[in-house]
C-alpha positions as a printed NumPy array, in Angstrom:
array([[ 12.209,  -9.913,   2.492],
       [ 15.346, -10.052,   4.6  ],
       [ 15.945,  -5.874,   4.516],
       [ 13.574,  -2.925,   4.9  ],
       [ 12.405,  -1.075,   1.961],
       [ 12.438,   2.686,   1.856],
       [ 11.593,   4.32 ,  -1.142],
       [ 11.753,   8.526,  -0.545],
       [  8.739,   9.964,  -2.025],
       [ 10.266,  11.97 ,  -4.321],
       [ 11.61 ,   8.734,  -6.667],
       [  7.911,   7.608,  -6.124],
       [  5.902,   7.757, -10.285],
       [  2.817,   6.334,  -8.846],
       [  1.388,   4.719,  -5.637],
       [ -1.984,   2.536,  -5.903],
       [ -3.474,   0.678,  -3.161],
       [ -6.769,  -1.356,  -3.951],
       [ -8.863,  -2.778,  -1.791],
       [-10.376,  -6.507,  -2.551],
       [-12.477,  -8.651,  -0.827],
       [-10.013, -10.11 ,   1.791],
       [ -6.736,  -8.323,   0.971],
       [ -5.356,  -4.993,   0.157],
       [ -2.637,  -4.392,  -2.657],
       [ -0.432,  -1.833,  -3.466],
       [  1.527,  -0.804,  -6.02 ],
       [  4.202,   1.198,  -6.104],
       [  6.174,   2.534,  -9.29 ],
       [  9.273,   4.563,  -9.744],
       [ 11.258,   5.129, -13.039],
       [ 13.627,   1.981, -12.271],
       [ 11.311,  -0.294, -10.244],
       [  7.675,  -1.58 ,  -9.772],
       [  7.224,  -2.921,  -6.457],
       [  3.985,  -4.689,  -5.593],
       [  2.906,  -6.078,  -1.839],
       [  0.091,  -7.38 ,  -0.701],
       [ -1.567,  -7.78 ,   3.046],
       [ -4.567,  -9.802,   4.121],
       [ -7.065,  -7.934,   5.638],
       [ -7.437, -10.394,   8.786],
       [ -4.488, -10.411,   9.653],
       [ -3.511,  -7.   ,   9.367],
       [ -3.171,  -6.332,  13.303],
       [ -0.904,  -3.172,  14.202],
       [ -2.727,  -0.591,  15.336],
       [ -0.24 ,   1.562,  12.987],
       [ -1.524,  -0.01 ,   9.851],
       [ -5.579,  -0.284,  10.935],
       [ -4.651,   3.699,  11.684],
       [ -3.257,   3.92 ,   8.568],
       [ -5.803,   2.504,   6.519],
       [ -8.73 ,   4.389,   7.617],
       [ -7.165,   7.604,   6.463],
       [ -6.656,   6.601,   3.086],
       [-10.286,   5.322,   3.477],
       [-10.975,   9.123,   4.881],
       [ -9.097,  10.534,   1.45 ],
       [-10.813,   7.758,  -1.221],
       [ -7.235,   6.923,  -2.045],
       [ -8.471,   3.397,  -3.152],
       [ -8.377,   3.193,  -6.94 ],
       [-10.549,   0.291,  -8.509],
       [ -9.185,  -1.82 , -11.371]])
């Protein structure tokens, strides 16, 4: 991806983020788009992202499909 993404929250339909065995996904869908990324868990390495993480841990915002 060559630019940055920024979706505003209030264009946002659904948000999903599952967590597998060695990577995370998440989904995110708006009324025009579905955008779907994906991160390995090893290499995620950003102390933003590890913070980031834990609290949707902390909030069970992990759906399981």
């Amino acid at each position: 991806v060559e630019d940055n993404i920024l979706v505003p929250w209030m264009y946002i339909k659904d948000l999903r983020i599952r967590k597998g065995i060695i990577s995370y996904s998440m989904k995110i869908i708006t009324d025009t788009e579905k955008l779907e990324f994906f991160f390995s868990k090893f290499v995620v390495g950003n102390d933003w992202i590890k913070e980031n993480i834990k609290y949707l841990q902390s909030i069970n915002f992990h759906y399981n499909k």
